[in-house]
C-alpha positions, 0 to 999 in steps of 0.5 A: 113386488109383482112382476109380469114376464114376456117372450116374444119371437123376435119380430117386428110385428110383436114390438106393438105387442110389447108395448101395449102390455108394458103400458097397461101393466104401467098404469095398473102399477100407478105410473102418472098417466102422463108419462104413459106414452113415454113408457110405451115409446121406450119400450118400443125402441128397446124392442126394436132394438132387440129384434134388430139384434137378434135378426142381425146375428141370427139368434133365435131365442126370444126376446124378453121383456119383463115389468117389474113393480116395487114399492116406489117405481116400475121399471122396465127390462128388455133383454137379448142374446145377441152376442158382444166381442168385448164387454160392455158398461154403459150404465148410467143412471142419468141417460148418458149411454157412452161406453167405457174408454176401451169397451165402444161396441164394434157391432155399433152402428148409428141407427143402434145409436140413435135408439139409444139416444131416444130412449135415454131421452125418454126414461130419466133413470136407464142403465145400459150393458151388454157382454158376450152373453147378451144385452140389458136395458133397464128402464124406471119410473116413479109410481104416483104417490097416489098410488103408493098410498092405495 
């Protein structure tokens, strides 16, 4: 399992970064070209979504970033240290990110919301939580047989 790790500050202008990397580091772990751009779109909104986070509670820790290559999928983890009141589930392994009955984020907003929406739009298998302590978006693709058999 290879892993590659990124921290960046939380800026806007650093999202581009994490994108082009989260998609060549894709395509070198055999993820179909095709899905390629979906990859690098995801990843962007989960960013944007961080950076948006860590701004708005002023977290000054960076935003990270990590890729992960198994035997049959590359998956994708943004995390960041913004703070939740109440704990957080809205893992799903079919895109459908809606809090567990009792737990709606009150720091939520629309433009929060939409971004989830895109993501959860883009990425077939994503999972969702957040707590006190931060949040998670796990994002995963299948890697080309093709690329399995090499």
């Amino acid at each position: 399992m290879a892993t590659v790790e990124l921290l960046f500050s939380a800026l806007p202008e650093h999202v581009r970064t994490a994108r082009l990397v989260a998609a060549a580091v894709a395509r070198r772990a055999g993820v179909d070209e095709a899905v390629l751009d979906e990859v690098r779109l995801a990843v962007g909104e989960a960013c944007s979504r961080a950076v948006g986070l860590h701004i708005t509670h002023e977290v000054a820790t960076p935003v990270r970033v990590t890729l992960i290559e198994e035997e049959k999928k590359f998956s994708i983890e943004v995390g960041d240290d913004a703070p939740r009141p109440a704990p957080l589930d809205l893992a799903s392994a079919n895109g459908s990110e809606r809090p567990a009955p009792g737990h709606e984020d009150p720091g939520a907003d629309s433009e929060d919301d939409m971004g989830l929406a895109v993501i959860s739009g883009l990425v077939d298998d994503v999972e969702v939580t957040a707590d006190e302590r931060g949040g998670l978006i796990r994002m995963s693709w299948p890697i080309a047989p093709a690329a399995v058999a090499s």
